[in-house]
Residue frames as a rotation matrix with the C-alpha (Angstrom) as fourth column:
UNK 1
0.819 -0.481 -0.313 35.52
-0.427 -0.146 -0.892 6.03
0.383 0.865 -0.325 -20.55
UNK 2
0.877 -0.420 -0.232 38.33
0.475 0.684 0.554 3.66
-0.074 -0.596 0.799 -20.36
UNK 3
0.631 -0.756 -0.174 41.94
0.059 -0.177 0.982 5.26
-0.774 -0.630 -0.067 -19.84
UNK 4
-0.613 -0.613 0.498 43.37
0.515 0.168 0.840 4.20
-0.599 0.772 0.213 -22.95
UNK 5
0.235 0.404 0.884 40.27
0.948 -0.296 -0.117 6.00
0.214 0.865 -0.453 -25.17
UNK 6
0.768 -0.045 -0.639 41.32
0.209 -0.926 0.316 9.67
-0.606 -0.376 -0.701 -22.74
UNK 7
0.248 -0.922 -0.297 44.71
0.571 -0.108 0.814 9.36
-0.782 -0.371 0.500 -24.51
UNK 8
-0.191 0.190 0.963 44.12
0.942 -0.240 0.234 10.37
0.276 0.952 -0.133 -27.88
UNK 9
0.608 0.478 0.633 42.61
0.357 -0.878 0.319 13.57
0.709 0.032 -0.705 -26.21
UNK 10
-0.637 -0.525 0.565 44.72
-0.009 -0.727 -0.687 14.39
0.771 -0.442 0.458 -23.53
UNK 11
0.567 0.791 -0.230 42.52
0.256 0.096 0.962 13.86
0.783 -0.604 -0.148 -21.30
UNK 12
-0.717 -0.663 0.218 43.82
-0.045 -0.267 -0.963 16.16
0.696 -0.700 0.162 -17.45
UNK 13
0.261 0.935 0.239 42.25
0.147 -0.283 0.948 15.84
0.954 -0.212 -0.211 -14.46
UNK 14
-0.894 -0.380 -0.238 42.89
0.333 -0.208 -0.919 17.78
0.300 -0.901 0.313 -11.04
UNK 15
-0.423 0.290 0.858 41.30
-0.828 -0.508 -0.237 18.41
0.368 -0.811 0.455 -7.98
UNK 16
-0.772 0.519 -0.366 38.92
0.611 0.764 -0.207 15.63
0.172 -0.384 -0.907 -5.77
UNK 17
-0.287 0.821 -0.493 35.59
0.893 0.416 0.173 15.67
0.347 -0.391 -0.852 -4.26
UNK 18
-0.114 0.929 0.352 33.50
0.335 0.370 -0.867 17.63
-0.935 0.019 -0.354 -5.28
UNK 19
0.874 0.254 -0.414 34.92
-0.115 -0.721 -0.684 19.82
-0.472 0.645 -0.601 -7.74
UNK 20
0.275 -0.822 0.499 37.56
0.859 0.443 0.257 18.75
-0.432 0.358 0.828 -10.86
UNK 21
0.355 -0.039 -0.934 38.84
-0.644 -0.734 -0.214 20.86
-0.677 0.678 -0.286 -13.60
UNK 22
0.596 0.119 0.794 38.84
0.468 0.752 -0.464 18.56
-0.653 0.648 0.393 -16.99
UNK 23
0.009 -0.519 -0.855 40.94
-0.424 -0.776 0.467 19.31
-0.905 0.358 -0.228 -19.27
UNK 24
0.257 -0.058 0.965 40.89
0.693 0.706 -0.142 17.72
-0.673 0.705 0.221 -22.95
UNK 25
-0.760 -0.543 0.357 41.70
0.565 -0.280 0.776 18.99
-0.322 0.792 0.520 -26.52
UNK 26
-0.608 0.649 0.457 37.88
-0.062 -0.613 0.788 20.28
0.791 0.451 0.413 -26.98
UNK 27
-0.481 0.538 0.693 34.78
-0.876 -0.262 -0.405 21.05
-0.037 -0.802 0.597 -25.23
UNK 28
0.404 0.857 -0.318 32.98
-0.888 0.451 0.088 17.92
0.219 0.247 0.944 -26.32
UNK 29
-0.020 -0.845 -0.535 36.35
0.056 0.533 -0.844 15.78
0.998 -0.047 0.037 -25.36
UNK 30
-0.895 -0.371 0.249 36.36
-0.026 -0.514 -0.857 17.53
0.446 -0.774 0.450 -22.10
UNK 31
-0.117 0.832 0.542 32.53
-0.980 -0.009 -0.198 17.22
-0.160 -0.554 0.817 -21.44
UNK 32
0.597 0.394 -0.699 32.21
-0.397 0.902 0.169 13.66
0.697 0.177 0.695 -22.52
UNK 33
-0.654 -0.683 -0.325 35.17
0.074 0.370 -0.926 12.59
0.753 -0.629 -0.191 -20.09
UNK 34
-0.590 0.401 0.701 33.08
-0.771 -0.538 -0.341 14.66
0.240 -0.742 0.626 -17.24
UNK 35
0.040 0.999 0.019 30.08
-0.961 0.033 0.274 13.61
0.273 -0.029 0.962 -17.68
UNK 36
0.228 -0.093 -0.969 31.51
-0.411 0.893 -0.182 9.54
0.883 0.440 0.166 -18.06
UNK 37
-0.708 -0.615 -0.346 33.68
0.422 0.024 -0.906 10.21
0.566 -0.788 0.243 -14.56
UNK 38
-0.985 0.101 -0.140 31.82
0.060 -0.560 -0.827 12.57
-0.161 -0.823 0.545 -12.69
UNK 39
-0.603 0.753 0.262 27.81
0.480 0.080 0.874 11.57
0.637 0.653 -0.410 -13.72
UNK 40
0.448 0.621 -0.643 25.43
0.892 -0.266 0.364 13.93
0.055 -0.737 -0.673 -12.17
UNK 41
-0.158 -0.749 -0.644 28.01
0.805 -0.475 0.355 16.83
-0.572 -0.462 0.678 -12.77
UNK 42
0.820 0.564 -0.098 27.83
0.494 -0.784 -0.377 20.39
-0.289 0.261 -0.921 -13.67
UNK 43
-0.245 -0.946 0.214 29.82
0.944 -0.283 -0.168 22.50
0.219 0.161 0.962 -15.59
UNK 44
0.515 0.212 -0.830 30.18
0.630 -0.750 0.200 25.70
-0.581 -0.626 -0.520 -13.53
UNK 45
0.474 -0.125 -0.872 33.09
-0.280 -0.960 -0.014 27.15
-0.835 0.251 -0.490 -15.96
UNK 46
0.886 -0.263 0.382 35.18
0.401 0.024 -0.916 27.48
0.232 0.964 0.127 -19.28
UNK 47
0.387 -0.683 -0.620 38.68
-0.476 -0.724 0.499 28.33
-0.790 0.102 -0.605 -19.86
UNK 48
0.853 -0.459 0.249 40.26
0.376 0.209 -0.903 28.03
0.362 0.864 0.350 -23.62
UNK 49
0.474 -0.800 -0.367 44.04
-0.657 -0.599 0.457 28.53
-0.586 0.024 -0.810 -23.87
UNK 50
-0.116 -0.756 0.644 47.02
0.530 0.501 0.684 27.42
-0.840 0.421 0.342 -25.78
UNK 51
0.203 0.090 -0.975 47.72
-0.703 -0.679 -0.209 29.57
-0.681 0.728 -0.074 -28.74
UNK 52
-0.434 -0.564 -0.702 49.64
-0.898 0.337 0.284 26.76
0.077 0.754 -0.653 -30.56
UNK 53
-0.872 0.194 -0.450 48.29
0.370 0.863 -0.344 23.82
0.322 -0.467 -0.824 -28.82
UNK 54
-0.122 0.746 0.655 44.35
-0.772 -0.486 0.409 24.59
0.624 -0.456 0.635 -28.09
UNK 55
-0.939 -0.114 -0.326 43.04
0.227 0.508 -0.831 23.50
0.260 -0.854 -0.451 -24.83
UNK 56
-0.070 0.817 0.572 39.90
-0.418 -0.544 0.727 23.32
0.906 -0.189 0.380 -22.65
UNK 57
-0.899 -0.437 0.018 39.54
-0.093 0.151 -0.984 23.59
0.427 -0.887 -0.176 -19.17
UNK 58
-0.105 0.981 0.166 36.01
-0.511 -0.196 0.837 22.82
0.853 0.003 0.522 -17.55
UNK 59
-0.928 -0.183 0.323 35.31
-0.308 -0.108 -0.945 23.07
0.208 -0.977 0.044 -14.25
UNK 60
-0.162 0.743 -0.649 32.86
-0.301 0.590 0.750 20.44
0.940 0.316 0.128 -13.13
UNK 61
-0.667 -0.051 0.744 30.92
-0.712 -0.250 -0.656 19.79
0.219 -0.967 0.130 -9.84
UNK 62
-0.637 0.756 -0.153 29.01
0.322 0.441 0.838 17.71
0.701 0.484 -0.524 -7.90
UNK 63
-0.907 0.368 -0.205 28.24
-0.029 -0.541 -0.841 20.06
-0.420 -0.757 0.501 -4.84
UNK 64
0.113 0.911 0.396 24.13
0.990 -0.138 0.036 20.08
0.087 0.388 -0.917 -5.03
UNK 65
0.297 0.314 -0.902 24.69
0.509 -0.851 -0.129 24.15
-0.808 -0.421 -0.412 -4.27
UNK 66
-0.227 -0.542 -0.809 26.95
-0.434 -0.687 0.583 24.82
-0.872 0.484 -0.079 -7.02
UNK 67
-0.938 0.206 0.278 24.67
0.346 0.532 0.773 22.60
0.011 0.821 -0.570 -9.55
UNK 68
0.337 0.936 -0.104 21.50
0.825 -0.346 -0.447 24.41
-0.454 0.065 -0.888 -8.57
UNK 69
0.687 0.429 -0.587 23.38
0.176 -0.882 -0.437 27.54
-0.705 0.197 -0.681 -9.69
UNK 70
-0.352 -0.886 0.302 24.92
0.320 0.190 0.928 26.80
-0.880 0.423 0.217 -12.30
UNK 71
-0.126 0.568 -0.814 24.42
-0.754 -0.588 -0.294 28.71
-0.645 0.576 0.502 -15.72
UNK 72
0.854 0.410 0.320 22.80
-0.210 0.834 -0.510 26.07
-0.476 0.369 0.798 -18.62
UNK 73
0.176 -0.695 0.697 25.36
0.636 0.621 0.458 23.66
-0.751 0.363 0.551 -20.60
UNK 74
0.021 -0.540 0.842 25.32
0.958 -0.230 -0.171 25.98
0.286 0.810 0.512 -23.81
UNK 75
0.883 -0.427 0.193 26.56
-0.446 -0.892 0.066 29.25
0.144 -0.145 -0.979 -22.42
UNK 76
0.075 -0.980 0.183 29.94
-0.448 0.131 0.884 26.97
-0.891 -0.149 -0.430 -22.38
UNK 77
0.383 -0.199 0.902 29.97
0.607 0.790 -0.084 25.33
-0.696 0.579 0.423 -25.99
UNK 78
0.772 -0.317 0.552 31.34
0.233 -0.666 -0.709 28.23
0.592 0.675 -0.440 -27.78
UNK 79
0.170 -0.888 -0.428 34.91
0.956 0.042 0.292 29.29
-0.241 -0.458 0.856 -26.64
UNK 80
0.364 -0.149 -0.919 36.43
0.057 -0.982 0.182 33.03
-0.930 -0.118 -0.349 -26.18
UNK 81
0.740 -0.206 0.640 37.71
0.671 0.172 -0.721 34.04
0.039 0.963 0.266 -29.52
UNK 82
0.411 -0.912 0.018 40.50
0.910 0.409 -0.069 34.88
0.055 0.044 0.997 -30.33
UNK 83
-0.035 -0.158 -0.987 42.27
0.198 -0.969 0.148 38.18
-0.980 -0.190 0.065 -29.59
UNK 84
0.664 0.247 0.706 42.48
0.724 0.024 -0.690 40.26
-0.187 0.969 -0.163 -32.77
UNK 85
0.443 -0.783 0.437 45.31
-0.493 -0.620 -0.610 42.53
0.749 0.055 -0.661 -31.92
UNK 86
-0.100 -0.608 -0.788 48.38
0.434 0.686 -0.585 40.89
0.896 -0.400 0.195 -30.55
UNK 87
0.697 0.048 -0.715 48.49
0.710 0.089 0.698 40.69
0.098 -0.995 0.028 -26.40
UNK 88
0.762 -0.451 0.465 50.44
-0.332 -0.888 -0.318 43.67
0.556 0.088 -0.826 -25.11
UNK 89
0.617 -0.699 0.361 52.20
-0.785 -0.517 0.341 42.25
-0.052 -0.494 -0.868 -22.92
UNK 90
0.404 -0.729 0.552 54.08
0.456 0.684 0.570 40.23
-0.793 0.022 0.608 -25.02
UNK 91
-0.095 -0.530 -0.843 56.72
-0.360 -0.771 0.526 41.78
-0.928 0.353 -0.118 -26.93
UNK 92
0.749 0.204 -0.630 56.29
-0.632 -0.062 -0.772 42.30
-0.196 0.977 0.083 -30.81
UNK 93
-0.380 -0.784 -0.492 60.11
-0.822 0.530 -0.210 40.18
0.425 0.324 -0.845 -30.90
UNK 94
-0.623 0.046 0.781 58.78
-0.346 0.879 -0.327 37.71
-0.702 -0.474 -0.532 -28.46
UNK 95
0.684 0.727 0.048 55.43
-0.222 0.271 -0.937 36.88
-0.694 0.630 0.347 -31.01
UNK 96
0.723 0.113 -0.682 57.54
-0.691 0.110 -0.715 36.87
-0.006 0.988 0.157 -33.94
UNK 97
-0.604 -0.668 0.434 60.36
-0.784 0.595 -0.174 34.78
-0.142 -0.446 -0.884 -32.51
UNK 98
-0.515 0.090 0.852 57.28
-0.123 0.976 -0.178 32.07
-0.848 -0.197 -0.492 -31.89
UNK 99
0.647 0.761 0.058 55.55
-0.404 0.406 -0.820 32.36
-0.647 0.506 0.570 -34.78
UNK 100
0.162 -0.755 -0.635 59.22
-0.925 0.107 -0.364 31.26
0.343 0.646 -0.681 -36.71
UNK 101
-0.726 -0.349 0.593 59.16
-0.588 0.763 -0.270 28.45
-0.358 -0.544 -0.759 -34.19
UNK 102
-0.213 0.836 0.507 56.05
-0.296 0.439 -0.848 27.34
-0.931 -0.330 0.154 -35.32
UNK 103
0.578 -0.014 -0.816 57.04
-0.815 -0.039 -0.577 27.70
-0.024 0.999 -0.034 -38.99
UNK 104
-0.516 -0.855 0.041 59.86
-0.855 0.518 0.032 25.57
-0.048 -0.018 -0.999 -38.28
UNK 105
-0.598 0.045 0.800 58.38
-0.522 0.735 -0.432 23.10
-0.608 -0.676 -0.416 -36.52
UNK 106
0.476 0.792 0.382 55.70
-0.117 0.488 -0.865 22.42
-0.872 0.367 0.325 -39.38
UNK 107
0.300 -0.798 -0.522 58.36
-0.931 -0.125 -0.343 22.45
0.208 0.589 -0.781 -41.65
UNK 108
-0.790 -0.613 0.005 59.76
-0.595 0.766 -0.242 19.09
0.145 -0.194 -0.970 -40.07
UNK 109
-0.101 0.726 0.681 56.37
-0.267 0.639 -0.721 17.53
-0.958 -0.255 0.130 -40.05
UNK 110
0.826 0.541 -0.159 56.04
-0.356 0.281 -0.891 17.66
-0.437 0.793 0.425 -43.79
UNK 111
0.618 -0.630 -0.471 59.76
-0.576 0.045 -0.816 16.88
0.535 0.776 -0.335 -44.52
UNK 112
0.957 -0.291 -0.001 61.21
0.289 0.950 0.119 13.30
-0.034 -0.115 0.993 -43.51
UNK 113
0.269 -0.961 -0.063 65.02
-0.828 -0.264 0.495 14.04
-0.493 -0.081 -0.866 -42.33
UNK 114
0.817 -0.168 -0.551 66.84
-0.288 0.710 -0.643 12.66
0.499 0.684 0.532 -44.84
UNK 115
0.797 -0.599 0.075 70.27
0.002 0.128 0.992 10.65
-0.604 -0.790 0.103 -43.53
UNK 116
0.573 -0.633 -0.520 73.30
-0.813 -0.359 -0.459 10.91
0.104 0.686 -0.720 -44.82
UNK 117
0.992 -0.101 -0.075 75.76
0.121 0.921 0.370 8.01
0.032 -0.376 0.926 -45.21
UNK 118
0.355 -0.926 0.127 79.26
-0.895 -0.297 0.331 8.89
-0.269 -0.232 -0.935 -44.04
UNK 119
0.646 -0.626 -0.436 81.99
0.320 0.742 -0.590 5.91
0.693 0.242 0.680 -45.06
């Protein structure tokens, strides 16, 4: 995959030889990168985050020790789901604080600041 097609996704990648962690916008974003970069690789784990902004994090090898024991490809295509009762240890003001940010913010995606003309 060339550089310019990663951008659309977001495409992160850290670590070196032998083990990365991929990041992309999905799992299928995030394994297709892998797999393109790192052929012969294994995905060893999963991590979903970003409440507002999903993410995926897959952790990809090519160690031959940590590809023999790796668990198969679809015990990672399904992502944790979501909490159903807010996270304790974020305060009830802190949650509602971002979910107003988040109102905002889509608020200014559907409405075009208008300018004013001043003489």
């Amino acid at each position: 995959m060339e550089v310019f097609e990663a951008i659309p996704e977001r495409i992160e990648v850290s670590g070196h030889r032998p083990t990365w962690r991929v990041t992309g916008g999905s799992f299928e974003a995030a394994l297709d990168y892998a797999r393109d970069a790192f052929g012969g690789s294994a995905v060893v784990a999963r991590e979903d985050r970003g409440r507002w902004w999903p993410r995926v994090t897959l952790t990809v090898t090519v160690d031959p020790a940590l590809v023999a024991a790796a668990p198969p490809l679809g015990s990672f295509d399904t992502g944790e789901p979501e909490p159903s009762v807010p996270d304790p240890d974020i305060p009830l003001a802190l949650e509602r604080m971002f979910a107003h940010q988040e109102e905002r913010r889509m608020a200014r995606l559907r409405i075009p600041a208008q300018r004013s003309h001043r003489s």
